[in-house]
Short mmCIF file of the C-alpha atoms (twelve columns), coordinates in Angstrom:
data_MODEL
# 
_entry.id   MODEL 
# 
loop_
_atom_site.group_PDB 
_atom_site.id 
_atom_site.type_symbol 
_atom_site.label_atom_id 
_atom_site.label_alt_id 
_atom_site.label_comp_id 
_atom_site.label_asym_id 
_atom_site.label_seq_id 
_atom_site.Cartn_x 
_atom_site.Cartn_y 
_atom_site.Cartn_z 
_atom_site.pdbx_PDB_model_num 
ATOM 1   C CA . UNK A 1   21.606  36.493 -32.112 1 
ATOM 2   C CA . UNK A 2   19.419  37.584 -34.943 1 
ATOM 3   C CA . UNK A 3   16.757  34.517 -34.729 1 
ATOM 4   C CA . UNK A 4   14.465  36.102 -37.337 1 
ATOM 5   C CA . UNK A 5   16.625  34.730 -39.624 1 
ATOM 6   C CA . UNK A 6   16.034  31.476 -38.966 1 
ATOM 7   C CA . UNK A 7   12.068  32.103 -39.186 1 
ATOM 8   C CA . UNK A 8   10.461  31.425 -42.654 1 
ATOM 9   C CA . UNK A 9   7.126   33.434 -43.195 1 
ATOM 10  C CA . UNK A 10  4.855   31.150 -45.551 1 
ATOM 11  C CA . UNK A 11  1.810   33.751 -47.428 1 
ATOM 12  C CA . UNK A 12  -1.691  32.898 -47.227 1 
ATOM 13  C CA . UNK A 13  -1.402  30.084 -45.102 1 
ATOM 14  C CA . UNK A 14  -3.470  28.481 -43.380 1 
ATOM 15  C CA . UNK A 15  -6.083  30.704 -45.212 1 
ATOM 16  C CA . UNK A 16  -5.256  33.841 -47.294 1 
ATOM 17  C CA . UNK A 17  -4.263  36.890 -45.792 1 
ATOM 18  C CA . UNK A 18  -2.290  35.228 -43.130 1 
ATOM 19  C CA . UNK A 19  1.528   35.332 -43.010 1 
ATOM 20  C CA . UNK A 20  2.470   32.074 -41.255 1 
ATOM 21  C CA . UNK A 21  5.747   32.596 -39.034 1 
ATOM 22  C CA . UNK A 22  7.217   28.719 -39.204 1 
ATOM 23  C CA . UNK A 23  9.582   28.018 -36.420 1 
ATOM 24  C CA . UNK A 24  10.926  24.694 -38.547 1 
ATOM 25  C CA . UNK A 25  13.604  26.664 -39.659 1 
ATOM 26  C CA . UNK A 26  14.968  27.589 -36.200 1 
ATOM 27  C CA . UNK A 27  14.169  24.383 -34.412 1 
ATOM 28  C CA . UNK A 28  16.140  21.873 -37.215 1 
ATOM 29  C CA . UNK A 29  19.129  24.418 -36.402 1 
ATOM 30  C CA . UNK A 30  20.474  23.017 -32.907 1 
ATOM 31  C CA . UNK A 31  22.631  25.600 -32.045 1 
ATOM 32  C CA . UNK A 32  19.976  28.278 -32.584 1 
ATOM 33  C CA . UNK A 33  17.270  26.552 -30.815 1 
ATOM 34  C CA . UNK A 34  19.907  26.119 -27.731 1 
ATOM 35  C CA . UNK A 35  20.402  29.439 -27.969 1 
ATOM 36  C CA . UNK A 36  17.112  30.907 -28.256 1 
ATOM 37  C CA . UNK A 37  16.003  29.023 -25.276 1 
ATOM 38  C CA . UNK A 38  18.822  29.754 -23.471 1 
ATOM 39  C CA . UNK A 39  17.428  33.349 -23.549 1 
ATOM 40  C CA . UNK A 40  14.228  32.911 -22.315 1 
ATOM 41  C CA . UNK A 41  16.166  30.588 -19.785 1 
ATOM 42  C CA . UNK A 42  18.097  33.997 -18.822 1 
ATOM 43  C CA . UNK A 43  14.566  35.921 -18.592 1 
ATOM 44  C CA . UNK A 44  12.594  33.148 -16.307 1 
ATOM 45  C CA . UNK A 45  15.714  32.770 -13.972 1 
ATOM 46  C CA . UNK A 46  15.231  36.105 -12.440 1 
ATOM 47  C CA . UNK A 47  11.693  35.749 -12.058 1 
ATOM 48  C CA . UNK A 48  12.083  32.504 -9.783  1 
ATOM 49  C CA . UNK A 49  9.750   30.379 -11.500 1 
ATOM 50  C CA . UNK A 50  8.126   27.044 -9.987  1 
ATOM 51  C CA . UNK A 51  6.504   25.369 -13.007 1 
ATOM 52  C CA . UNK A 52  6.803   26.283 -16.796 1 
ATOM 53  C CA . UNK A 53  3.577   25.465 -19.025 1 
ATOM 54  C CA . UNK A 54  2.793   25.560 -22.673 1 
ATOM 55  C CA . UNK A 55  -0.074  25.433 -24.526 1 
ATOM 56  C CA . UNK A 56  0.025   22.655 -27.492 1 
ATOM 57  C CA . UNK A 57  1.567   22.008 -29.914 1 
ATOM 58  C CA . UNK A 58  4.571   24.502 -30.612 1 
ATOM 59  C CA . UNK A 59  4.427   25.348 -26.460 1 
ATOM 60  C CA . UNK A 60  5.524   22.129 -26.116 1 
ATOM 61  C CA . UNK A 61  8.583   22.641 -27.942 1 
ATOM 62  C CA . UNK A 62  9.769   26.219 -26.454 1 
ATOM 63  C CA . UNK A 63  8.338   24.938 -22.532 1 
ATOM 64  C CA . UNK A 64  9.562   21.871 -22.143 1 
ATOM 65  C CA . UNK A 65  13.517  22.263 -22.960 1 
ATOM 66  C CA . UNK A 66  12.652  25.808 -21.172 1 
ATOM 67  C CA . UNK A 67  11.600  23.222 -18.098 1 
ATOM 68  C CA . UNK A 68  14.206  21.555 -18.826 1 
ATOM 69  C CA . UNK A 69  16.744  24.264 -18.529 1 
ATOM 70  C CA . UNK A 70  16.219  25.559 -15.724 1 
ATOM 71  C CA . UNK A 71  15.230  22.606 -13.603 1 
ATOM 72  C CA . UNK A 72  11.204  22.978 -12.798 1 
ATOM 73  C CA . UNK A 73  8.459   20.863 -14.199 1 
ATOM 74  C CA . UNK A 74  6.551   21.449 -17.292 1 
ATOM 75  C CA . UNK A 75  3.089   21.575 -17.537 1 
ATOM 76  C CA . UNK A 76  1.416   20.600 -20.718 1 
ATOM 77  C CA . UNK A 77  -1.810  22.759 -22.053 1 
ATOM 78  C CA . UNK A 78  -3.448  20.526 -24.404 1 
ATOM 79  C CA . UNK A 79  -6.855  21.080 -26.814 1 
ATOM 80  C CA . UNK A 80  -9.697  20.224 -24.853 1 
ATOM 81  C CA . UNK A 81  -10.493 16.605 -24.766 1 
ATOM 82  C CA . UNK A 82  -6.972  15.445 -25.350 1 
ATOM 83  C CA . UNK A 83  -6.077  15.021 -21.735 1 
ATOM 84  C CA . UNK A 84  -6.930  11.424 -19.987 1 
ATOM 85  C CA . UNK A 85  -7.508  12.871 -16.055 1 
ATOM 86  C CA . UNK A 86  -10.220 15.539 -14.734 1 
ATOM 87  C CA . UNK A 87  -9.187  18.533 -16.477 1 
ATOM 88  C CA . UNK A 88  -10.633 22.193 -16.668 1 
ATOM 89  C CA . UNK A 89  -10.719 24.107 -19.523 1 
ATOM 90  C CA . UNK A 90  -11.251 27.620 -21.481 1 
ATOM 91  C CA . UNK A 91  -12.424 29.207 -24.848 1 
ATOM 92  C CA . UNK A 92  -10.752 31.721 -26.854 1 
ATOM 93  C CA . UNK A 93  -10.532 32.966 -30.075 1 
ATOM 94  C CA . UNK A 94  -7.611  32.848 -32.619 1 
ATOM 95  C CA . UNK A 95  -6.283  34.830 -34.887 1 
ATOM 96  C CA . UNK A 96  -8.344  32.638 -37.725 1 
ATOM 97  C CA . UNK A 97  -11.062 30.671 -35.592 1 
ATOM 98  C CA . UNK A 98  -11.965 29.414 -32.272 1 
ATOM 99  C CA . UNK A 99  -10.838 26.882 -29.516 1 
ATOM 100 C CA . UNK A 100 -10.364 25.383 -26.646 1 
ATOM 101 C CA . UNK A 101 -7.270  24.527 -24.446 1 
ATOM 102 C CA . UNK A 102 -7.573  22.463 -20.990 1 
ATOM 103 C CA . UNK A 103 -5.106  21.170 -17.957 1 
ATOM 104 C CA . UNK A 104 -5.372  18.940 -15.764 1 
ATOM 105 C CA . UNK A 105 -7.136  20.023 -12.359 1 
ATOM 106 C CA . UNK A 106 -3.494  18.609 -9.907  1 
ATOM 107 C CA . UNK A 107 -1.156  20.284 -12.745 1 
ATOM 108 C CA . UNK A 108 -0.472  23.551 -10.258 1 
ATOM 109 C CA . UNK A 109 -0.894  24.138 -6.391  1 
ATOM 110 C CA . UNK A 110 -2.122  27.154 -5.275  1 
ATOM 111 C CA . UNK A 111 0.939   29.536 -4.943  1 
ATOM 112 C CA . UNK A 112 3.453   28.124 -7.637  1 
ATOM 113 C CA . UNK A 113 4.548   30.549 -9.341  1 
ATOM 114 C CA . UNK A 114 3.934   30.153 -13.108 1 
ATOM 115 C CA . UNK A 115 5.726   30.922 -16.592 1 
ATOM 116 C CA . UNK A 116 3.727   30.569 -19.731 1 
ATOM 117 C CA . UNK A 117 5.961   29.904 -22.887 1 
ATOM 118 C CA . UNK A 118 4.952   29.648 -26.545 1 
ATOM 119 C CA . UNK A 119 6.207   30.112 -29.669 1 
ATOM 120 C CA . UNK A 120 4.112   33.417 -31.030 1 
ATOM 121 C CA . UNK A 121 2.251   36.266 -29.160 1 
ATOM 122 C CA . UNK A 122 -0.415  37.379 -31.900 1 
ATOM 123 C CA . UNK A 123 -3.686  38.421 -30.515 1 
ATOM 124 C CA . UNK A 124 -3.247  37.413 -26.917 1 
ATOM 125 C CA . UNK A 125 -6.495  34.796 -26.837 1 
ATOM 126 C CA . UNK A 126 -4.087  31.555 -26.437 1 
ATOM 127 C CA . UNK A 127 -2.132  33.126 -23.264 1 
ATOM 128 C CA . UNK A 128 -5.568  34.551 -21.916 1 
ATOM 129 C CA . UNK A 129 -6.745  31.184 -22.313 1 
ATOM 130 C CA . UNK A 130 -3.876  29.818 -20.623 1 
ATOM 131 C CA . UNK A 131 -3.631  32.862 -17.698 1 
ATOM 132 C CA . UNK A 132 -7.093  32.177 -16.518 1 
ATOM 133 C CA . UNK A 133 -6.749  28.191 -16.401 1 
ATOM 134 C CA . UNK A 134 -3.203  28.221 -14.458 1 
ATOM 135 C CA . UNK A 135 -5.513  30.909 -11.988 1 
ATOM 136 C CA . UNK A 136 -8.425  28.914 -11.820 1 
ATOM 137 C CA . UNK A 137 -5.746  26.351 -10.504 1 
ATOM 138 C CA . UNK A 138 -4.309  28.834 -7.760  1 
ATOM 139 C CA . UNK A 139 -1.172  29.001 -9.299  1 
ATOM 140 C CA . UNK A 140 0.565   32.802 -9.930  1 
ATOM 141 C CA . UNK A 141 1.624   33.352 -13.544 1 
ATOM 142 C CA . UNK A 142 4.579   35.335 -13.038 1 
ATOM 143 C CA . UNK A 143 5.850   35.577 -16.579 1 
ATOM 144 C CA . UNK A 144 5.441   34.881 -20.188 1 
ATOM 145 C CA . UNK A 145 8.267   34.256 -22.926 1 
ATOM 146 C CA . UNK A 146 7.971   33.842 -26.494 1 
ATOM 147 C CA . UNK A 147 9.673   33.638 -29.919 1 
ATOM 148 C CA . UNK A 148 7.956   35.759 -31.977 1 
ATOM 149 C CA . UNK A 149 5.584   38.890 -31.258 1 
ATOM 150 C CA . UNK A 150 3.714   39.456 -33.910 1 
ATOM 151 C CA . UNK A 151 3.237   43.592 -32.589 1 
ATOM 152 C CA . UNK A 152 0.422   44.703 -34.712 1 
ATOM 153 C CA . UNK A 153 -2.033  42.572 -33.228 1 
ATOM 154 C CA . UNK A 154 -1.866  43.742 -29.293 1 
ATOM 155 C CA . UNK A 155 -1.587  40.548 -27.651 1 
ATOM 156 C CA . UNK A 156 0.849   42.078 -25.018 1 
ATOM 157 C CA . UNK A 157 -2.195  44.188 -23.866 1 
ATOM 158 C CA . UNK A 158 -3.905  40.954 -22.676 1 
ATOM 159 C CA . UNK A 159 -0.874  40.203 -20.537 1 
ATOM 160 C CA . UNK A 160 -1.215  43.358 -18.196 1 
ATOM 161 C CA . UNK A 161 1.851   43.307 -15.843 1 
ATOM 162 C CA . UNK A 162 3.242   40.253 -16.657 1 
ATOM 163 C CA . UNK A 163 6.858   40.095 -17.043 1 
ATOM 164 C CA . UNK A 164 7.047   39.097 -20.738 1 
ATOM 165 C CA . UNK A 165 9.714   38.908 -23.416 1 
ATOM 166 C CA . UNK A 166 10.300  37.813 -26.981 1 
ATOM 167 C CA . UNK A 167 13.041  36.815 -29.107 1 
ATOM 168 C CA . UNK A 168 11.270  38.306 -32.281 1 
ATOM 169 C CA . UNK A 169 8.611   40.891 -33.081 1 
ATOM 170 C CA . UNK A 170 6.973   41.149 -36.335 1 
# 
C-alpha cells in the first residue's frame, strides 16, 4: 500500500523551514491505519519481541495497537515529569528544540527483548533517547518500526544494528 498518500505535509510548521509530516490523515482512515500496522506487525513477528514501547504522544498511537497486535505489553515513554511512579529519564535534542522523555524504573526486566515504535525517524535523538532508557532498564531493544523516515536527516545512523523498518521515507 502506498501510505504516503495518506500523509499530509503542512510548510513551516511548527516554525518555518519545517515540513510537518501529519499522520491525521492516515490514522482517521481505518483501513489504512489497520493496514499500516499490520506491517510493522509482520516486521516485529520475526524478531520475537517481548514488550513494544513508544515514546509520547504519536508512539502511543503506532505502539500500542502494534502491542496490541501481536499480543505483548506496551510500554509507554512519556515527557519527563508526566509519569506518577519512580521513573528514569534522558535528554535529547529534536529536530527544532530540546527534551526529555522518562519510563518507569519496573516497565522492563532485564532480558526482554524490546521494540521501539513511533511514528517518524528524523534525526534519531527521540529513539536514542528511548534506546538508552529501555538499556538502562536491562531490557534488549531488538528492533525499531516506524511510519515515516524522514532520510535526509540520518536518524537510522543512531540505530546501529537494529533491525528497523519504515512504511515511508521522505
Amino acid at each position: 500500500m502506498d501510505f504516503k498518500q495518506y500523509i499530509r505535509v503542512i510548510p513551516d510548521y511548527p516554525q518555518p523551514g519545517i515540513r510537518f509530516k501529519d499522520i491525521t490523515t492516515l490514522l482517521k482512515e481505518g483501513a489504512v491505519y489497520q493496514a499500516a500496522i499490520e506491517e510493522l506487525a509482520a516486521f516485529a513477528k520475526q524478531l520475537d519481541v517481548d514488550l513494544i514501547a513508544g515514546p509520547e504522544a504519536r508512539g502511543f498511537v503506532v505502539g500500542a495497537p502494534l502491542a496490541y497486535a501481536l499480543g505483548v505489553g506496551f510500554v509507554p515513554i512519556r515527557k519527563s515529569g508526566k509519569l506518577p511512579y519512580e521513573s528514569i529519564k534522558a535528554e535529547y535534542d529534536l529536530e527544532y528544540g530540546k527534551d526529555a522523555l522518562a519510563v518507569h524504573v519496573d516497565a522492563v526486566q532485564p532480558g526482554q527483548r524490546v521494540l521501539i515504535a513511533d511514528d517518524l525517524l528524523a534525526t534519531g535523538g527521540t529513539i536514542s533517547s528511548s534506546i538508552n532508557l529501555i538499556n538502562q532498564l536491562g531490557g534488549q531493544v531488538v528492533g525499531a518500526a516506524f511510519f515515516i523516515e524522514l532520510t535526509y536527516l540520518e536518524g537510522r545512523k543512531k540505530l546501529g544494528e537494529i533491525p528497523t523498518t519504515t512504511l515511508v521515507q521522505y
